[in-house]
BAMARMI-123457 format. One line per field, with one value per residue (C-alpha): residue number from 1; residue in three letters; x, y, z. Coordinates in nm, 2 decimals. Layout:
BAMARMI-123457
i = NUM,...
aa = ALA,...
x = X,...
y = Y,...
z = Z,...
END
This chain:
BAMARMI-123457
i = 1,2,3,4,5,6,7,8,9,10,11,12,13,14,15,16,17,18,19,20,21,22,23,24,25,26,27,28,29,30,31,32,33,34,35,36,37,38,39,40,41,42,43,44,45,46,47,48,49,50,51,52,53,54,55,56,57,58,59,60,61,62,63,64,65,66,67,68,69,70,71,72,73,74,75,76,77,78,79,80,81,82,83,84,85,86,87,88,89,90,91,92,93,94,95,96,97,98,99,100,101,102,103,104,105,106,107,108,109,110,111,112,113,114,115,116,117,118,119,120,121,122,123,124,125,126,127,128,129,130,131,132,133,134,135,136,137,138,139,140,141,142,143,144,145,146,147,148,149,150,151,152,153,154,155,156,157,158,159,160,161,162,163,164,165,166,167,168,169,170,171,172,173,174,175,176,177,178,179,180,181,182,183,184,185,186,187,188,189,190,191,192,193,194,195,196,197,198,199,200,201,202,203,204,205,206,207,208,209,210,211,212,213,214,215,216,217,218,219,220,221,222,223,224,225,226,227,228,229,230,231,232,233,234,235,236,237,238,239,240,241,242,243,244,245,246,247,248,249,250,251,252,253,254,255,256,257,258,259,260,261,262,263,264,265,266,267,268,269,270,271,272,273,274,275,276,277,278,279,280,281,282,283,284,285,286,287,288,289,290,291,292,293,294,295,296,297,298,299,300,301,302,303,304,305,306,307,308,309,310,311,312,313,314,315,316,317,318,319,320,321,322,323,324,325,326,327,328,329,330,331,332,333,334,335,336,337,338,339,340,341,342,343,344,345,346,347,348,349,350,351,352,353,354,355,356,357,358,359,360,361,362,363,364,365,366,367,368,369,370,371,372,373,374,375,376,377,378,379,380,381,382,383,384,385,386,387,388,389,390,391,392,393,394,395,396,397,398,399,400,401,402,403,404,405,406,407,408,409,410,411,412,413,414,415,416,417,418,419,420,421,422,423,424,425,426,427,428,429,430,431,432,433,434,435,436,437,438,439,440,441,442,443,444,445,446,447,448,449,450,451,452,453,454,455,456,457,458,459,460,461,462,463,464,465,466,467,468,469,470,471,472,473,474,475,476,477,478,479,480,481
aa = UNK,UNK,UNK,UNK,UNK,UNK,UNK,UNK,UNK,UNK,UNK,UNK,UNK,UNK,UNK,UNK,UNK,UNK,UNK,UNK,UNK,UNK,UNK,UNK,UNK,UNK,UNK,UNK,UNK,UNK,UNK,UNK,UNK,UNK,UNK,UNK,UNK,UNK,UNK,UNK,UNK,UNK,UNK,UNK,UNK,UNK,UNK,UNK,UNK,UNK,UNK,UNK,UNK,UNK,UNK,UNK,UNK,UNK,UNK,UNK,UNK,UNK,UNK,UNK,UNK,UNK,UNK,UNK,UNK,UNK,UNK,UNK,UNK,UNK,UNK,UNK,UNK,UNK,UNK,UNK,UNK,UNK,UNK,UNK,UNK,UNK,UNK,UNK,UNK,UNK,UNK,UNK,UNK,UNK,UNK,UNK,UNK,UNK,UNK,UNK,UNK,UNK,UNK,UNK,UNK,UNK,UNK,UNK,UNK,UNK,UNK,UNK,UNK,UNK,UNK,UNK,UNK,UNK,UNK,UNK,UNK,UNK,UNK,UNK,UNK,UNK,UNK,UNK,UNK,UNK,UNK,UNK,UNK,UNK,UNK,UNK,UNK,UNK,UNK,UNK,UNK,UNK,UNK,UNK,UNK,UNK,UNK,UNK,UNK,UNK,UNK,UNK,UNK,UNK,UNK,UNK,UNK,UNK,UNK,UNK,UNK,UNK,UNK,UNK,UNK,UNK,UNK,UNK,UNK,UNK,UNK,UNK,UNK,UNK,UNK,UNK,UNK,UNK,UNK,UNK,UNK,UNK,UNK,UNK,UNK,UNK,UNK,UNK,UNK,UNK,UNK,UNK,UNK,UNK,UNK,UNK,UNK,UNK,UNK,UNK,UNK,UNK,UNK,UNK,UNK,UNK,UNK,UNK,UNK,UNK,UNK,UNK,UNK,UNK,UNK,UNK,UNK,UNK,UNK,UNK,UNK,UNK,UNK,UNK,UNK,UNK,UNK,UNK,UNK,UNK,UNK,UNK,UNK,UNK,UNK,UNK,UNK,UNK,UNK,UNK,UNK,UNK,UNK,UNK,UNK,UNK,UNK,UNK,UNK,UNK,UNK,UNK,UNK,UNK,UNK,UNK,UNK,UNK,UNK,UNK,UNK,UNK,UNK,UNK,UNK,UNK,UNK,UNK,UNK,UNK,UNK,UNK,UNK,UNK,UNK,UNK,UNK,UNK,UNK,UNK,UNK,UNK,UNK,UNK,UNK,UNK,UNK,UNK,UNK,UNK,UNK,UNK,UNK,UNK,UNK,UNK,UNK,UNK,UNK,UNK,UNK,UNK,UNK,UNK,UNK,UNK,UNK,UNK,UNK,UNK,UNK,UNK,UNK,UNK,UNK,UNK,UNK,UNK,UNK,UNK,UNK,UNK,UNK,UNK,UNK,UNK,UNK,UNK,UNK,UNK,UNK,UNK,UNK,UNK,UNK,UNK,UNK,UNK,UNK,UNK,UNK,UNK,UNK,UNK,UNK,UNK,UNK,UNK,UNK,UNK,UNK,UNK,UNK,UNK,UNK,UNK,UNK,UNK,UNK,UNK,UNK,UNK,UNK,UNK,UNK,UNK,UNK,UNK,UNK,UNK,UNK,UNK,UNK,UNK,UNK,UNK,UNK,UNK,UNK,UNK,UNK,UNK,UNK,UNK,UNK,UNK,UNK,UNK,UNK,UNK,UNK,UNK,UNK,UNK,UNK,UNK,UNK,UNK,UNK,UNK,UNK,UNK,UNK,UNK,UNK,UNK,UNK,UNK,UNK,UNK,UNK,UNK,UNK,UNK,UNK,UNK,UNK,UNK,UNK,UNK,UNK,UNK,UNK,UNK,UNK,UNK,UNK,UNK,UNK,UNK,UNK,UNK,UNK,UNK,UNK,UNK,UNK,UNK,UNK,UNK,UNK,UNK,UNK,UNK,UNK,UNK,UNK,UNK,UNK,UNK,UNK,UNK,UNK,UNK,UNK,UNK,UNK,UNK,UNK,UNK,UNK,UNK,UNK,UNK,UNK,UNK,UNK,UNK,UNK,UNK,UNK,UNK,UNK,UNK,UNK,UNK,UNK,UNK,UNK,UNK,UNK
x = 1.10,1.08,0.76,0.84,0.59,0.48,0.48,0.27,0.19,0.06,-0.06,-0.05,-0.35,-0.42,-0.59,-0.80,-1.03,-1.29,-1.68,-1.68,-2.11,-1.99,-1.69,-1.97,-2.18,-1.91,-1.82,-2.18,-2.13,-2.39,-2.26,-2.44,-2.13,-1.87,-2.04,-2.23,-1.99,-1.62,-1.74,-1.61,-1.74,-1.42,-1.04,-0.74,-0.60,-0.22,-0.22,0.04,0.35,0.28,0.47,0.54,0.83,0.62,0.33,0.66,0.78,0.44,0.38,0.76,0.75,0.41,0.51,0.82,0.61,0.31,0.55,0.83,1.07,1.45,1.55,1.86,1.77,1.62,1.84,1.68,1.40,1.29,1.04,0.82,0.69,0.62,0.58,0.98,1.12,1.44,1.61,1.87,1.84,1.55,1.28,1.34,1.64,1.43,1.23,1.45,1.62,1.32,1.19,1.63,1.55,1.21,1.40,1.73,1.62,1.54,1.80,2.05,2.15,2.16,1.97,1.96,2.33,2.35,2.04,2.03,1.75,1.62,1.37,1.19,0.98,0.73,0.45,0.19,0.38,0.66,0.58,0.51,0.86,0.99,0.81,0.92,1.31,1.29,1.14,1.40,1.68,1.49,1.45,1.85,1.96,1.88,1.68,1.67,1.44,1.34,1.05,0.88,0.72,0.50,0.37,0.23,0.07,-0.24,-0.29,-0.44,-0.55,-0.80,-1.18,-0.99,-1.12,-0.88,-0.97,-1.25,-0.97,-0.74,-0.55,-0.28,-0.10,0.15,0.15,0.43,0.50,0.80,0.93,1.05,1.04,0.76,0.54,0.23,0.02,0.09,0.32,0.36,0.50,0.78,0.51,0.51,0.32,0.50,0.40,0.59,0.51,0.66,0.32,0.23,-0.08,0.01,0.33,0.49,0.75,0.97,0.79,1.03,0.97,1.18,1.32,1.29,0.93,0.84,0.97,0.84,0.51,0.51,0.58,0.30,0.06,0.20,0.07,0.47,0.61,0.98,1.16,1.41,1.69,1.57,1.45,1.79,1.99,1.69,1.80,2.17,2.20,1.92,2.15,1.87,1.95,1.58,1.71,2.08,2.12,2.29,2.00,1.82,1.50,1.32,1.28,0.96,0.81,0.48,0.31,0.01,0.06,-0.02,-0.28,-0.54,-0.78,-0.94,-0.65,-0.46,-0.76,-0.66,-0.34,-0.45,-0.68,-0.41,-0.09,-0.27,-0.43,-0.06,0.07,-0.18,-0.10,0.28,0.19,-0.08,0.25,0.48,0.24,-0.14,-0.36,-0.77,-0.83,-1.21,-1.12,-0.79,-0.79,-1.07,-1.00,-0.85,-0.71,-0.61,-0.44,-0.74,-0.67,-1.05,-1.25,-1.40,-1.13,-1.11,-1.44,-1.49,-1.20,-1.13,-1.54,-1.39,-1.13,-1.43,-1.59,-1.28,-1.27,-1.62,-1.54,-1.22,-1.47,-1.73,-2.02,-2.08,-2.40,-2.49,-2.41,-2.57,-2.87,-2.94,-2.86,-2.87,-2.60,-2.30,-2.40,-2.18,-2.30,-2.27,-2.02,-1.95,-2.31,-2.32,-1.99,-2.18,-2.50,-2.24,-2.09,-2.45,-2.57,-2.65,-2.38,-2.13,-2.21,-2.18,-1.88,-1.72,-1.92,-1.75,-1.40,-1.34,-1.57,-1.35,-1.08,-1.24,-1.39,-1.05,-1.04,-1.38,-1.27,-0.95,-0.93,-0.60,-0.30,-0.10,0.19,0.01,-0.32,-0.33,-0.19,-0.43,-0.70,-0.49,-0.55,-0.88,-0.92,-0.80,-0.96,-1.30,-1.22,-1.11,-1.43,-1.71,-1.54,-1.44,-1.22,-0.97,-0.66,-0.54,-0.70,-0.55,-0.48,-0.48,-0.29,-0.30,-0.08,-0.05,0.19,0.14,0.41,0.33,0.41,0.16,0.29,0.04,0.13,-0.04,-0.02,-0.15,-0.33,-0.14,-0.27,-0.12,-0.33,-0.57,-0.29,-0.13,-0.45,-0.69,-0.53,-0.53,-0.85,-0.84,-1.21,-1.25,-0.96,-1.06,-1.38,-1.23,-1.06,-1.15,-1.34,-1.22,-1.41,-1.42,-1.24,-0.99,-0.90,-0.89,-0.61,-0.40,-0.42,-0.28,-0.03,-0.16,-0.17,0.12,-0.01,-0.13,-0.50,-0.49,-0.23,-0.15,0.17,0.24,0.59,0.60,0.79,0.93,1.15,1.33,1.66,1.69,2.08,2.29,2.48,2.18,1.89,1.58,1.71,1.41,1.38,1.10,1.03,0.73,0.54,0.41,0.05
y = -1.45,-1.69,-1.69,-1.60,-1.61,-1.74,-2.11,-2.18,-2.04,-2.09,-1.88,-1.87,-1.68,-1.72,-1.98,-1.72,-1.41,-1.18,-1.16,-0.81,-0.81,-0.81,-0.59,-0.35,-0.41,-0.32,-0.01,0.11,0.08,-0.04,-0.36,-0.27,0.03,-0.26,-0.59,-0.40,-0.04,-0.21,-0.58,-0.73,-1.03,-1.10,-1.00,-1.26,-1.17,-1.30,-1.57,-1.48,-1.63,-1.52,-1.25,-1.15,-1.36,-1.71,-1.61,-1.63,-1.94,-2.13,-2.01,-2.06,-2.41,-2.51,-2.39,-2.63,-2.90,-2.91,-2.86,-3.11,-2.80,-2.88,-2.59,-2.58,-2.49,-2.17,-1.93,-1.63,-1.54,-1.21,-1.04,-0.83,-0.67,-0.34,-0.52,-0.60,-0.71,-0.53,-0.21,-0.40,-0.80,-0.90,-1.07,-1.31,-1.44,-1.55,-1.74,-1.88,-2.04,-2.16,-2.33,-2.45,-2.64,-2.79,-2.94,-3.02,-3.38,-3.44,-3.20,-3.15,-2.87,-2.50,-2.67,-2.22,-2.18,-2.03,-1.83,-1.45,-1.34,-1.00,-0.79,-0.55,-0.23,-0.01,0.00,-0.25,-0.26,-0.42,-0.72,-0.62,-0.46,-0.81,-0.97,-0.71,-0.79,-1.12,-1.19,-0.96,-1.17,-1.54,-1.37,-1.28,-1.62,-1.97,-2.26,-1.97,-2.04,-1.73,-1.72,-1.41,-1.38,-1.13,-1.14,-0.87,-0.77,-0.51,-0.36,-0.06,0.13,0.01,0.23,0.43,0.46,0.14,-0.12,-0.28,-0.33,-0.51,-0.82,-1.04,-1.38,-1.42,-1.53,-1.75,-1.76,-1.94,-1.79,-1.99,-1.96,-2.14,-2.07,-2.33,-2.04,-1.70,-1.58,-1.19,-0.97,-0.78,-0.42,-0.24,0.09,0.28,0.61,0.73,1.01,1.13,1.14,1.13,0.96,0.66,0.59,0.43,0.68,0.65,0.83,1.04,1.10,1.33,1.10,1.39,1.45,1.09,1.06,1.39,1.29,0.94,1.07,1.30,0.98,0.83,1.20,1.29,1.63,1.62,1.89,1.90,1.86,1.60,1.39,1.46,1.25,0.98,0.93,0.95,0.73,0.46,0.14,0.00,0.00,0.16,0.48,0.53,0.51,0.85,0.92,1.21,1.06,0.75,0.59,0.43,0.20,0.13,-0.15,0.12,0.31,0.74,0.74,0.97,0.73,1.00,1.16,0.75,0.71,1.03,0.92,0.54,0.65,0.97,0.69,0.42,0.66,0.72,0.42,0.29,0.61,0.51,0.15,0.22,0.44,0.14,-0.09,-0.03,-0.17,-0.13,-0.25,-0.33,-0.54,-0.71,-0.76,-1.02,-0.96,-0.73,-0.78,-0.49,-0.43,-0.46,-0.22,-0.38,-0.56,-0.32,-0.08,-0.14,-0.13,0.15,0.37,0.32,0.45,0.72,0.49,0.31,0.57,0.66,0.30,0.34,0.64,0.49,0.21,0.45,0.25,0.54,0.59,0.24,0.42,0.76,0.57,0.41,0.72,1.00,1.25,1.38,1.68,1.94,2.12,1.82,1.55,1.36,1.27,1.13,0.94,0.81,0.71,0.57,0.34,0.24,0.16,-0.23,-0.19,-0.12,-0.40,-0.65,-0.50,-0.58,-0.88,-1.04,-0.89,-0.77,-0.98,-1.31,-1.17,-0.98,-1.32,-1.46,-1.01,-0.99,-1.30,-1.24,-0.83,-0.64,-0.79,-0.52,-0.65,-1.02,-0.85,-0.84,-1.19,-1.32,-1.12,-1.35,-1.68,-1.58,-1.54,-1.87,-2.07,-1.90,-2.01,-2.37,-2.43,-2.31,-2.51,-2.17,-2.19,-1.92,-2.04,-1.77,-1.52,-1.19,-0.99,-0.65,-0.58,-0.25,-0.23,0.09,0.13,0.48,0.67,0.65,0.40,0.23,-0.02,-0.20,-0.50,-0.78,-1.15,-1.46,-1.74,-2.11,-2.45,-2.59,-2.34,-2.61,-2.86,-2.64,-2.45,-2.75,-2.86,-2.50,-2.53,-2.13,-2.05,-2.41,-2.32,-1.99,-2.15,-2.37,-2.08,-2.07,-1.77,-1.52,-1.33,-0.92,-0.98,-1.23,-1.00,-0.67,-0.90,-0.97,-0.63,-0.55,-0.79,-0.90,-1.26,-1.49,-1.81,-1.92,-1.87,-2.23,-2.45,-2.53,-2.70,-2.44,-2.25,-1.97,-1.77,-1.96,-1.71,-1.37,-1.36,-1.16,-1.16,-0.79,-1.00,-1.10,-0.86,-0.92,-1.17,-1.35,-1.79,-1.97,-2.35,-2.55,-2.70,-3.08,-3.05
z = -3.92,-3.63,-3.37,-3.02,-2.73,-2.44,-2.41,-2.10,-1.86,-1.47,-1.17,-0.82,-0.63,-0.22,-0.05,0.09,-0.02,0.10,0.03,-0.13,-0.05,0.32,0.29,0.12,0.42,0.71,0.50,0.42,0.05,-0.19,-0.32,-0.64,-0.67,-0.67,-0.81,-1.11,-1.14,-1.10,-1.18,-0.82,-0.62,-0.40,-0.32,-0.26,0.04,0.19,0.39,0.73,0.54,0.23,0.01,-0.37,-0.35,-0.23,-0.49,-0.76,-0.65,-0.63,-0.98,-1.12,-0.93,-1.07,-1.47,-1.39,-1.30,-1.49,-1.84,-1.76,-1.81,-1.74,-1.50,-1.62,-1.99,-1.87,-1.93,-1.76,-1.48,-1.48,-1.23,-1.29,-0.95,-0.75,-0.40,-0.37,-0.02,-0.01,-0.16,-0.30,-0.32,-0.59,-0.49,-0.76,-0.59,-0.29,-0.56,-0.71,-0.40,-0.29,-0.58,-0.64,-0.26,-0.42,-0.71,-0.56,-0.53,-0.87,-1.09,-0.77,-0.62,-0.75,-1.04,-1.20,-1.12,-1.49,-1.52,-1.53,-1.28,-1.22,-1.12,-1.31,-1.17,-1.29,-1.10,-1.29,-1.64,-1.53,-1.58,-1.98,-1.92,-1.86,-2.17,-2.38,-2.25,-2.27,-2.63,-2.73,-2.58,-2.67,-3.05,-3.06,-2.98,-3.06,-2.84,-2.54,-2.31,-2.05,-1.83,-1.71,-1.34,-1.30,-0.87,-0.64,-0.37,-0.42,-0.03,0.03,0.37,0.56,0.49,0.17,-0.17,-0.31,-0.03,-0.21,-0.50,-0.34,-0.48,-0.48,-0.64,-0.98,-1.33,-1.44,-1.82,-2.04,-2.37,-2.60,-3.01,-3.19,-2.89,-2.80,-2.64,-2.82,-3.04,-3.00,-3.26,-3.27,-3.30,-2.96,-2.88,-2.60,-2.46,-2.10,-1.89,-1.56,-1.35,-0.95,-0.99,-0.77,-0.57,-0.31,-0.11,0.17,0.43,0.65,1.03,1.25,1.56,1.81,1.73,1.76,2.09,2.21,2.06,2.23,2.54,2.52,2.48,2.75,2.94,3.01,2.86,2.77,2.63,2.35,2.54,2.75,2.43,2.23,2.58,2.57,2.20,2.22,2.52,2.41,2.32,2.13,1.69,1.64,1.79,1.83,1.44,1.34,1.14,1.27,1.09,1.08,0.70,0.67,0.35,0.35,0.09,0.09,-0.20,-0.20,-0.52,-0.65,-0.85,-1.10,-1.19,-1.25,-1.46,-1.66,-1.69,-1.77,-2.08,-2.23,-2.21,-2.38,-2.62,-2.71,-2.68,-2.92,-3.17,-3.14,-3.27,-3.50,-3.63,-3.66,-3.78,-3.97,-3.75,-3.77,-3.43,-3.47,-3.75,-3.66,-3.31,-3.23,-2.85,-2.63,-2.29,-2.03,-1.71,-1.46,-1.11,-1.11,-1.35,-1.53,-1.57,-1.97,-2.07,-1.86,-2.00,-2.38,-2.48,-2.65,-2.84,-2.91,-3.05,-3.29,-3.42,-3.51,-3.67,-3.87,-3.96,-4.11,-3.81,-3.63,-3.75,-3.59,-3.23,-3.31,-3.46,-3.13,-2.89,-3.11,-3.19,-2.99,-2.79,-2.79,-2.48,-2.31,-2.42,-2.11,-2.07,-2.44,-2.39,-2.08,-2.27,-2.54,-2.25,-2.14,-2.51,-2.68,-2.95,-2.72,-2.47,-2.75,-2.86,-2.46,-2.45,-2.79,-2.74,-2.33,-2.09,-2.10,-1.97,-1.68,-1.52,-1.32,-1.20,-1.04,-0.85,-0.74,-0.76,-0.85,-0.93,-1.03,-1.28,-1.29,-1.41,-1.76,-1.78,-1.56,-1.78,-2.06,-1.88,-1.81,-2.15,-2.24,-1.96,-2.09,-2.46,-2.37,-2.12,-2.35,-2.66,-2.88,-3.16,-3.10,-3.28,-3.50,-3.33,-3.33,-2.96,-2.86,-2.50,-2.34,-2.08,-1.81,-1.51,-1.31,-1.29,-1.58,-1.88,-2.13,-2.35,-2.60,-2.83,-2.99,-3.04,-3.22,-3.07,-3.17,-3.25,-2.95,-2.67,-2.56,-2.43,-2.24,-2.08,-2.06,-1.68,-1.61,-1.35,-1.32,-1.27,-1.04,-0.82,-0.76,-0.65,-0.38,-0.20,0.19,0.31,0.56,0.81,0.80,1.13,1.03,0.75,0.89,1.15,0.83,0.71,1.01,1.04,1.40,1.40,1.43,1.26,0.93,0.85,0.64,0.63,0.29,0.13,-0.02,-0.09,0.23,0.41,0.72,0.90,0.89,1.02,1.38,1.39,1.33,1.05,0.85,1.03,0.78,0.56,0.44,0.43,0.26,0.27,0.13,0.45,0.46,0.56
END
């Protein structure tokens, strides 16, 4: 059976990021609760022009260039991404066009006339949705040629429990057969649940009550009546729509953390079942590493102890753990699980198999869809800078969307992974980002400046169209700088 995988690969992250010791500071948090509990240092954060669709392009632009890849052999672009710009037209249109503009010089115009783009959503997984897709199409054809975007923006409201988590930027990845990076096999756990533990609604807001309630700041009662002319007579499109309510999308998701975690561990738990149903897996033995989605850095390691335990278990080493903190307690389980997650074996264990891939997270934070293949080319940036031999390696993914959807697969390291990752630069680029103030980013969180933060040449948004015909239609250019 032919290998199929990913190719290469490339990234896009911002120019810019946060200090998370003095975002700790301004919010009176110990630093010590993110840096050394979730395994942060600092958060990308958008740029003024930036979006999921400019992340995608910079990284679908930069796989094109640094691969020599013909455009016009790739026969589809699919998009993973939970941050889309419009209800209807994917954001991987507005990447392609802008990157089509970028190459029209060189392969003409409308250079992926032929390709099939799309975008694919849920939540964090779907991305993985994406992969999954296209291997299936590259595997049912011959020479196909697909490449998978996965690009997001992490924002959460300002002071809440998920600020410190926030994230942005997007992985770019080609799949092709006899893969140079990984090969992934055709095995995949899936487990799907229909779960609120994070979402992102349309938040609905009566028009009368608006206006009565503005009117009200402004120290002017108006009744009913009075407020029902205002709106029928106002010529403006914001209120004489028909709509008796306002429709409002916000980027800041509605989430309750514990309960996602719950949700994160019991979906991958079965997801993992499902697979290890399909296919006889020992995952101590056969998977050398394993790489997760990271909502932070040290999601993983902080929520598959108990699987940990099992594998032990399966593997007839448990009395390696019990020797060194004793035997479960009954009466109290939780705190044993908690010494287990606290104990030498099972720091080696994360330190052999987890800790490369968390390195590019604590930098950068969430990425929703583009985390666990940025915990993948963290991986591989890791391997290729401290000289490891990795080829043949086996891979465990665990993937988790809310919502909720875990999907886990593996795949093989090839012989070719150092030429395609060795002008990577991951961990030295992420090093040369510019700094931000609190001020300046609490501004951008806003959306109250007007102007770039750093100019860069970088693929951004340039305009959004003011006219009725084309109202929010969306323009992106790459600036000379």
């Amino acid at each position: 059976m032919k290998k199929i995988g990913i190719d290469a690969i490339s990234f896009y992250v911002p120019s810019l990021y946060v200090d998370l010791e003095k975002l700790a500071k301004k919010r009176n948090i110990a630093f010590a609760k993110l840096n050394k509990g979730l395994g942060l240092n600092k958060m990308a954060f958008p740029d003024v022009n930036e979006d999921a669709a400019s992340f995608a392009a910079n990284a679908l632009l930069e796989l094109i260039f640094a691969n020599k890849i013909d455009p016009s052999t790739i026969g589809r672009i699919y998009l993973g991404t939970e941050s889309a710009l419009d209800a209807a037209k994917p954001t991987s249109t507005y990447a392609l066009e802008a990157v089509e503009n970028q190459l029209s010089n060189t392969f003409g115009p409308r250079c992926f006339k032929n390709c099939d783009v799309l975008d694919m959503t849920f939540a964090c997984v779907g991305a993985v949705d994406a992969l999954h897709n296209s291997i299936d199409w590259v595997t049912n054809g011959k020479g196909r040629k697909a490449v998978v975007i996965a690009s997001d923006f992490a924002k959460y409201e300002l002071k809440s429990g998920g600020e410190y988590t926030q994230g942005a930027g997007a992985v770019a990845m080609l799949v092709t057969e006899n893969p140079s990076i990984i090969s992934i096999s055709n095995t995949w756990g899936i487990a799907t649940k229909s779960e609120g533990d994070f979402f992102k609604p349309r938040r609905i807001f009566n028009k009368l009550k608006v206006l009565k309630e503005t009117a009200k700041l402004l120290k002017v009662e108006i009744s009913d009546t009075q407020a029902e002319n205002i709106i029928k007579n106002n010529p403006s499109e914001f209120w004489s729509n028909s709509n008796i309510n306002f429709e409002l999308f916000k980027e800041e998701p509605v989430f309750d953390g514990p309960y996602s975690n719950a949700c994160y561990q019991d979906r991958i738990h079965e997801a993992l079942e499902h697979f290890k149903g399909q296919k006889n897996v020992n995952v101590l033995k056969d998977w050398k590493h394993l790489l997760f989605h990271l909502p932070y850095a040290f999601q993983g390691r902080r929520m598959i102890v108990k699987n940990w335990v099992n594998w032990l278990q399966e593997n007839n080493q448990i009395h390696n753990l019990t020797n060194e903190i004793g035997s479960v307690n009954f009466d109290n389980p939780s705190e044993w699980y908690k010494l287990a997650s606290k104990s030498k074996l099972y720091n080696s264990f994360i330190d052999q198999k987890v800790a490369p891939g968390e390195k590019a997270s604590s930098e950068i934070g969430n990425m929703y869809t583009a985390s666990i293949f940025m915990s993948l080319l963290s991986f591989l940036n890791f391997s290729f800078e401290n000289k490891n031999d990795i080829e043949e390696d086996m891979i465990g993914f665990f993937s988790y969307g809310s919502g909720s959807k875990s999907k886990v697969f593996e795949g093989r390291i090839e012989s070719k992974w150092k030429e395609k990752i060795k002008k990577s630069n991951l961990f030295s680029l992420l090093e040369h980002r510019k700094e931000i103030s609190f001020e300046t980013y609490v501004k951008l969180h806003k959306n109250q400046l007007n102007n770039s933060v750093n100019k860069t040449n970088a693929i951004q948004l340039q305009n959004i169209e003011k006219s009725p015909s084309n109202i929010g239609l969306r323009q992106y250019a790459k600036l000379d700088v």
